[in-house]
Backbone as CSV, one residue per row, in Angstrom:
resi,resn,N_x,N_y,N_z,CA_x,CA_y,CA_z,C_x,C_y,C_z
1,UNK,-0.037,-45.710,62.817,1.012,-45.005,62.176,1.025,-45.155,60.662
2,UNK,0.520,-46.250,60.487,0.239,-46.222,58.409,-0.402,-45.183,58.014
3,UNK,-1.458,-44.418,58.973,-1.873,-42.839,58.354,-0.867,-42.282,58.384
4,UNK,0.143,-42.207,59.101,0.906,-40.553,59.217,2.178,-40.986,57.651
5,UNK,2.220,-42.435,57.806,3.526,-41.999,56.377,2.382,-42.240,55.140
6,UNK,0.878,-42.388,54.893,0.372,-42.159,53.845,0.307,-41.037,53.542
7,UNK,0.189,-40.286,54.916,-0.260,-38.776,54.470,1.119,-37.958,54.091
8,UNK,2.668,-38.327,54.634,3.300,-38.340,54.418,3.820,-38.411,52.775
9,UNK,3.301,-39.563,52.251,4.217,-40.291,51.204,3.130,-38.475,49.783
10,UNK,1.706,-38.774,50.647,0.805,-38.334,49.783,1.363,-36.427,49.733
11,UNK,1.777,-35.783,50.655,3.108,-34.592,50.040,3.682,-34.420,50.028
12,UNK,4.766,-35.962,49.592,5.906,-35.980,49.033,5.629,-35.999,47.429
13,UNK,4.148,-36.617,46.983,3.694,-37.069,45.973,3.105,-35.525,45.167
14,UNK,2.516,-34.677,46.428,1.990,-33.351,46.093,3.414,-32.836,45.573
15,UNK,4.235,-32.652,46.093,5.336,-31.752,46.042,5.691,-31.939,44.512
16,UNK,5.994,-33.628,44.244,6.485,-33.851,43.243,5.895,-33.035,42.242
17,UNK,4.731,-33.375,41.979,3.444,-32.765,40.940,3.629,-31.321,40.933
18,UNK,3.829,-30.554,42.224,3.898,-28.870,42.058,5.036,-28.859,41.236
19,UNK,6.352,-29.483,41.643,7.470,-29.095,40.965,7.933,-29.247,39.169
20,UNK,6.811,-30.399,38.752,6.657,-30.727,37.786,5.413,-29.441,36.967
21,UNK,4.846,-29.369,37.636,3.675,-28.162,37.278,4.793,-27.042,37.127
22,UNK,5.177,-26.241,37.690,5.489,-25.097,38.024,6.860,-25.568,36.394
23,UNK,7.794,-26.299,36.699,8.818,-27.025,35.151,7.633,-26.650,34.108
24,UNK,6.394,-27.116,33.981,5.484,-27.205,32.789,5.254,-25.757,32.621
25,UNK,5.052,-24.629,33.773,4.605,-23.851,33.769,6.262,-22.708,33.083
26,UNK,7.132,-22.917,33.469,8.075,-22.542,32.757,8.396,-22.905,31.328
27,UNK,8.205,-24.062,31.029,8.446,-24.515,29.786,7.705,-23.784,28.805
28,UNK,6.417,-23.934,29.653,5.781,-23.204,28.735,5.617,-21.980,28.305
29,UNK,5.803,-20.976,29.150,6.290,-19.216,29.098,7.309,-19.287,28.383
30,UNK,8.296,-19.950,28.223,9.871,-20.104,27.225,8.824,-20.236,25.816
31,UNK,8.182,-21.095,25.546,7.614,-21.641,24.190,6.461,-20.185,23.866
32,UNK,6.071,-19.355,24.616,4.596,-18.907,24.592,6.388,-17.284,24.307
33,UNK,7.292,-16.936,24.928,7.872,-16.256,24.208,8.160,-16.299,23.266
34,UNK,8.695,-17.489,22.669,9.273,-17.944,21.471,8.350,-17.921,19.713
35,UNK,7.003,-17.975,20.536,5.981,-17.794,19.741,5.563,-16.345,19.389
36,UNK,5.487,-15.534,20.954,5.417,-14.256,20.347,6.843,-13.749,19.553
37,UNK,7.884,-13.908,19.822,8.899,-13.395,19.166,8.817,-13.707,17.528
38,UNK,8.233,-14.962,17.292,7.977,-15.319,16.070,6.945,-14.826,15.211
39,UNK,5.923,-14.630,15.565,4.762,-13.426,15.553,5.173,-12.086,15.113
40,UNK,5.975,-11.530,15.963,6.309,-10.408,15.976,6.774,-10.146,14.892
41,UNK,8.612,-11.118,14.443,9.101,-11.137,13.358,8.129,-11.120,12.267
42,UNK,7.282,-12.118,11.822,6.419,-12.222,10.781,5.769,-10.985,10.461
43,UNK,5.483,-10.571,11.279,4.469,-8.844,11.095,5.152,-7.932,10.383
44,UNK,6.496,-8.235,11.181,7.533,-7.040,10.617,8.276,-7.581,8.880
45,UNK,8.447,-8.440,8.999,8.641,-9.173,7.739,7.538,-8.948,6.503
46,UNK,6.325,-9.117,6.694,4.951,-8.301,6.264,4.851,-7.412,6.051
47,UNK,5.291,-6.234,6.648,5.364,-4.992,6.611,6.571,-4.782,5.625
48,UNK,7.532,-4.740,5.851,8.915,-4.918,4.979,8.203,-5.085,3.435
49,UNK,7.735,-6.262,3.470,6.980,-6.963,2.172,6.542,-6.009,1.512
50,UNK,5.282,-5.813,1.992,3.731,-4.261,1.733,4.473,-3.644,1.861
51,UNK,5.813,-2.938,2.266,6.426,-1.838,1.515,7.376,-1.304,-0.225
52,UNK,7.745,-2.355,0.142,8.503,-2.698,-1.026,7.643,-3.251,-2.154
53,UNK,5.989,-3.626,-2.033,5.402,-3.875,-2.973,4.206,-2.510,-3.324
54,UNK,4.604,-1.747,-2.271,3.645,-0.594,-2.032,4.209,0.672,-3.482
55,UNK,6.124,0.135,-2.867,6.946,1.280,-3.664,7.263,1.423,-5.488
56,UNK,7.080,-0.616,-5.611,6.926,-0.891,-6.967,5.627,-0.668,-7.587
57,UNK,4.498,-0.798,-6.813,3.503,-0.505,-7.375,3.234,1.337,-7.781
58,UNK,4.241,2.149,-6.612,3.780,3.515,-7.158,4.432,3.899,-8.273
59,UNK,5.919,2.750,-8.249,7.004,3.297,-9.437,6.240,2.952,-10.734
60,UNK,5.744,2.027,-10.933,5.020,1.630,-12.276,3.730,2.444,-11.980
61,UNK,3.222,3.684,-11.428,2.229,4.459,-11.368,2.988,5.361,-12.158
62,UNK,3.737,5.662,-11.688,4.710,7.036,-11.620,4.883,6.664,-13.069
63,UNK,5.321,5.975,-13.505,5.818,5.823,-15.396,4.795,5.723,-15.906
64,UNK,3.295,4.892,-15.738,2.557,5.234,-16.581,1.727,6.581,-16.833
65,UNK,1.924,7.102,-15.519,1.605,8.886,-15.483,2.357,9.758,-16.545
66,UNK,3.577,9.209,-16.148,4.142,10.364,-17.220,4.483,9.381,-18.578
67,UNK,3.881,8.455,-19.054,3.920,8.332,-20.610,3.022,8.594,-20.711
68,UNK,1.575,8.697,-20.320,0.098,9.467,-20.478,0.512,10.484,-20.718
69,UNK,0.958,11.118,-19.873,1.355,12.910,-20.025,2.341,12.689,-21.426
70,UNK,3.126,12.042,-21.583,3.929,12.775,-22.778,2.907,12.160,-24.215
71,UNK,1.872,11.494,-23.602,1.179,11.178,-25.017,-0.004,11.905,-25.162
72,UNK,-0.542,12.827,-24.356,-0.957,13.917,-23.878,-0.413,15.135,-24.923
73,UNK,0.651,15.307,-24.206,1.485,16.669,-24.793,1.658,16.754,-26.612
74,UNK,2.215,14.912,-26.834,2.331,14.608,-28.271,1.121,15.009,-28.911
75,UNK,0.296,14.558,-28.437,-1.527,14.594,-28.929,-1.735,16.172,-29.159
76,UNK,-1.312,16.746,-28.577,-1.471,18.375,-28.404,-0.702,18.841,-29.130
77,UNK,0.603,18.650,-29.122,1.449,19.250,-30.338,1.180,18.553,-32.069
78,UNK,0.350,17.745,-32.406,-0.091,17.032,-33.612,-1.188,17.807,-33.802
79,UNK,-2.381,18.277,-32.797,-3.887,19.263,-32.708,-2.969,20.516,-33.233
80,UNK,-1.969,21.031,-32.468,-1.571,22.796,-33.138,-0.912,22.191,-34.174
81,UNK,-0.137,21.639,-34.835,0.261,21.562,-36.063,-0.903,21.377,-36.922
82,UNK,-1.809,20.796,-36.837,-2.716,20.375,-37.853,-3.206,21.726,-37.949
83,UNK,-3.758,22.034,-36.962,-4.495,23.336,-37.078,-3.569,24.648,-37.602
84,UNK,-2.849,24.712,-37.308,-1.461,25.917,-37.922,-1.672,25.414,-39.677
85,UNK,-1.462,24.275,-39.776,-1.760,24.042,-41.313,-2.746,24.517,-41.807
86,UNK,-4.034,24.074,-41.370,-5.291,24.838,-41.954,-5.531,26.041,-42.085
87,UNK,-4.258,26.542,-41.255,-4.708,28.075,-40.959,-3.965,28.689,-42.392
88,UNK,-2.646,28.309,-42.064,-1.982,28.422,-43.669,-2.210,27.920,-45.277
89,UNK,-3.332,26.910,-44.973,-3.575,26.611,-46.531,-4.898,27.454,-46.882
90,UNK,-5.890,28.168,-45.477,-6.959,28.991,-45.672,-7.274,30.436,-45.177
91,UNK,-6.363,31.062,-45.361,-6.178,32.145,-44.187,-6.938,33.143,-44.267
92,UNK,-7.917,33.493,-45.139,-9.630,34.100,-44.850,-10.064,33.570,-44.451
93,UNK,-10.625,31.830,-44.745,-11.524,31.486,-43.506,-10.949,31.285,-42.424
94,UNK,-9.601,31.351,-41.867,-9.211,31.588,-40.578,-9.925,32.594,-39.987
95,UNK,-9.199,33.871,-40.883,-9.582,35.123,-40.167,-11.639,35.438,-40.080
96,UNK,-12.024,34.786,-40.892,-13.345,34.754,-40.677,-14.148,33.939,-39.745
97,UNK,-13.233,32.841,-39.365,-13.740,32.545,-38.500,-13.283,32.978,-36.974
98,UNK,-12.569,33.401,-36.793,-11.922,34.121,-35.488,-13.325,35.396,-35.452
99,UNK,-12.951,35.636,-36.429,-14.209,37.357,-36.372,-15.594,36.785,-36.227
100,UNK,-15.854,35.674,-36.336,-17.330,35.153,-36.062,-17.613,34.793,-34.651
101,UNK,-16.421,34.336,-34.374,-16.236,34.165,-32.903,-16.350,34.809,-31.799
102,UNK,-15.165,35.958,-32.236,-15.210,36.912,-31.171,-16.571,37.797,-31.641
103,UNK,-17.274,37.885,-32.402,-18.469,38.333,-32.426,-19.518,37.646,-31.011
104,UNK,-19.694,36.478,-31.403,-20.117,35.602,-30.645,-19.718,35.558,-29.253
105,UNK,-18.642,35.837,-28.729,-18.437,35.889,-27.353,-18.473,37.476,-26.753
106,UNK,-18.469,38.370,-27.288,-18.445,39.852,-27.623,-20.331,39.996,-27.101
107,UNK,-21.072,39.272,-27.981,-22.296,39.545,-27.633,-22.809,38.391,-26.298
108,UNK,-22.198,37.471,-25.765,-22.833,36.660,-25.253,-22.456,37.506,-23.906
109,UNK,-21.718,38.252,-23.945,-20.741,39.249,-22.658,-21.840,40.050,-22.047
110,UNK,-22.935,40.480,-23.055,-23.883,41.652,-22.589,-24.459,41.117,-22.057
């Protein structure tokens, strides 16, 4: 009879161990959620981030575009003034040179 309560004692001893396994095996799905939930957050937190650094980076695009452009436009309105001047302090060789021109594009047409 010492076999039957060893074998006895030995799945009472199994049991214990499953029930402790199966506790480990829960514990651990609680921790293995807790991790993805934390994961998850971080990504989205990341994203949040890279947006808001996406939006400052286009806003300081966006302004240096248009002070190019208005230094652009300035640059262009300083070219016709200069040139409006020359035209007024020489206004035969203006007109001579316009008529040389359209000569020149007049024949390059044929």
């Amino acid at each position: 009879m010492p076999e039957a309560s060893a074998g006895a004692r030995s799945t009472k001893a199994g049991d214990g161990d499953l029930s402790e396994l199966k506790a480990d095996l829960a514990a651990l799905r609680g921790e293995m959620a807790a991790v993805v939930a934390a994961v998850k957050q971080l990504g989205e937190t990341a994203v949040r981030t890279a947006k808001r650094q996406q939006g400052a980076g286009l806003g300081r695009l966006a302004e240096e575009a248009e002070s190019l452009a208005s230094e652009a436009v300035d640059a262009g309105r300083d070219q016709i003034a200069e040139i409006e001047g020359r035209i007024r302090a020489q206004p035969l060789a203006a007109v001579g040179i316009a008529f040389l021109v359209g000569l020149l594009f007049g024949s390059l047409r044929r």
